[in-house]
C-alpha angles and dihedrals in degrees: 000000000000116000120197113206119246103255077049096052083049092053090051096053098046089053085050094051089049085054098052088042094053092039086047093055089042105050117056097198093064087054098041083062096033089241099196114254096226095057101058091066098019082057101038077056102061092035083057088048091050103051086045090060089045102037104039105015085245120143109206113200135187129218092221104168099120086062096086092048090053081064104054095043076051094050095040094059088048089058098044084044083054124096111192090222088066086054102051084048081059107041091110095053092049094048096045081042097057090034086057090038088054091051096048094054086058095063092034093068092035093062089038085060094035088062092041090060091047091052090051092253130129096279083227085070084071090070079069091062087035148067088329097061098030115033094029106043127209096315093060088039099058088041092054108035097070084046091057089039097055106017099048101019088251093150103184089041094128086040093057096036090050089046097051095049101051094053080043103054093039092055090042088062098052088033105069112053089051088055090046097041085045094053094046091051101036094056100033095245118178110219119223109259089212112150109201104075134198096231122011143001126277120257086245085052107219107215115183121128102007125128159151085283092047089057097041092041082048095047092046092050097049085048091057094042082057096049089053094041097056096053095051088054089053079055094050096041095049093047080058095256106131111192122156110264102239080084097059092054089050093053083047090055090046086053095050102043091045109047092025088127094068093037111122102224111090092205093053089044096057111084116214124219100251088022085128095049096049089057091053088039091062094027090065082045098055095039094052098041079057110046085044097049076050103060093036091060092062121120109207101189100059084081104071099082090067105021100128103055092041089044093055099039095046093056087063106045086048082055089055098039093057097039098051093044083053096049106019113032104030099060092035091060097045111288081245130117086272097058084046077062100049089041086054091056089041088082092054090044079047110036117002125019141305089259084051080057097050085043095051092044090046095050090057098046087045086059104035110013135281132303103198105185087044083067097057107034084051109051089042091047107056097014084056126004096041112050087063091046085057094048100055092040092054085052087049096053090039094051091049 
């Protein structure tokens, strides 16, 4: 087993992320379906990884503890970027969102139990490949697996929910753009054209006004948002409301960026030309250093074991993903270029994470102009909503 150090494991994954960025401005086809940065070099890496373990008997391992702060420095900037104006505008679209993301998971689950039950296993065993691994992510997946294992005598539980997240969040990434490029194609939808985006630069990189100051006034804020986050997730966790910490920071951000005028710091008061600019500017880079960390950290071969059933059912959940976001979500949303971004983020809320779904969002503004409210219904919805939702629906399933 070789372990690379964690300021190692960085440096790789800037250099990764270089990679997908110059590979991104040089082929057309990656930009055409707004391919995600972060997944050409994140996903050369574990195939490299890969052919290392099978090749040469080596096991290649990352230090990757500096990913999860990548994500609250990520979540952070969405929140300071959000005015809650442009929230209000968009309280019906979060609501049907959630509403449409619920009801996914429900058949979601349903067609993961209903293969179970095909392949001879405890039809349980298909939350694994469900709403738990999909929807929820890792975190949901290591909460629930032990539950599932003990509790309901699922004994590869962790093996099927790992499984299933890995070949998830990998077709989340390459999934997105397509649904978003198609849309806009199929019914003839003009993008934005607007140049200041929530997360990221443009490919044709507008500069003015941005500056040392924009990045520095951008760094100290995010700080700030992650003080206060912190402590508001110290709150949470001690009123017995466990929710993963990248949402406190985001709340923290909303605060900020919202009642900044009566905020008692002078410095944090004053707004930089090209302020906006330096937080996306860091924002893309945290996002993309950990997507990429996170797709560097998968282990390939560890699906193996239960290929077969995960292959099969995942092709169908993917079928479903992207038919439901075509016919369901994305009229329901508008049938606009903002409802194409949203459709974009709907395979991270679906099948990845709720980072897979700002990477796939940002890949498409960054080609074709922002969405702003996409940027804050989707992060709320499936970094906060929904991972309650998906908890009370997996206790619901277990308890029948």
């Amino acid at each position: 087993m070789i372990e690379i150090d964690g300021f190692v494991s960085v440096t790789i994954a800037i250099l990764l992320l270089l990679t997908g960025k110059l590979a991104t401005q040089r082929y057309e086809v990656l930009r055409r379906y707004s391919i995600p940065e972060p997944v050409v070099g994140g996903f050369l890496c574990a195939v490299a990884v890969a052919l290392a373990y099978y090749l040469l008997g080596l096991r290649i391992g990352f230090e990757l503890a500096a990913r999860d702060f990548l994500l609250l420095y990520f979540f952070a900037g969405i929140g300071l970027k959000s005015d809650v104006r442009t929230l209000r505008q968009g309280g019906r679209a979060l609501v049907v969102l959630l509403a449409l993301s619920i009801l996914f998971m429900v058949g979601q689950n349903l067609l993961g139990m209903g293969a179970a039950g095909l392949f001879g296993l405890d039809p349980k065993a298909g939350l694994m490949v469900g709403s738990v691994s999909l929807t929820g992510g890792v975190g949901t997946t290591v909460a629930w697996a032990p539950v599932l294992a003990e509790e309901h005598g699922i004994g590869n539980a962790m093996e099927l929910g790992i499984a299933a997240n890995t070949v998830g969040l990998i077709t989340a990434c390459v999934i997105g753009g397509p649904i978003a490029t198609w849309l806009m194609h199929r019914h003839r939808i003009e993008p934005s054209g607007f140049a200041k985006l929530d997360v990221g630069t443009p490919h044709e990189q507008v500069r003015e006004g941005f500056d040392y100051f924009s990045v520095l006034q951008g760094l100290y804020l995010l700080n700030i948002a992650l003080l206060i986050g912190w402590g508001l997730d110290g709150l949470l966790t001690g009123a017995g409301l466990n929710l993963p910490t990248f949402v406190s920071c985001l709340v923290a951000g909303l605060l900020i960026r919202n009642l900044r005028p009566l905020l008692p710091w002078r410095w944090t008061r004053r707004t930089w030309p090209g302020e906006a600019q330096g937080l996306a500017l860091i924002s893309d880079v945290s996002l993309g250093l950990f997507l990429t960390m996170a797709l560097m950290g998968l282990q390939l071969w560890e699906l193996q074991a239960v290929f077969g059933f995960v292959a099969v059912v995942l092709v169908l959940q993917v079928g479903l993903a992207v038919l439901y976001t075509l016919f369901v979500v994305f009229p329901a949303m508008g049938r606009d270029y903002e409802a194409a971004v949203i459709g974009a983020g709907f395979g991270g809320i679906s099948l990845g994470s709720t980072a897979t779904a700002i990477a796939n969002m940002t890949a498409v503004t960054q080609q074709h102009g922002a969405a702003h409210r996409a940027f804050i219904i989707v992060p709320l919805v499936c970094g906060f909503f929904i991972d309650i939702a998906n908890s009370l629906l997996i206790a619901l399933l277990l308890w029948l």
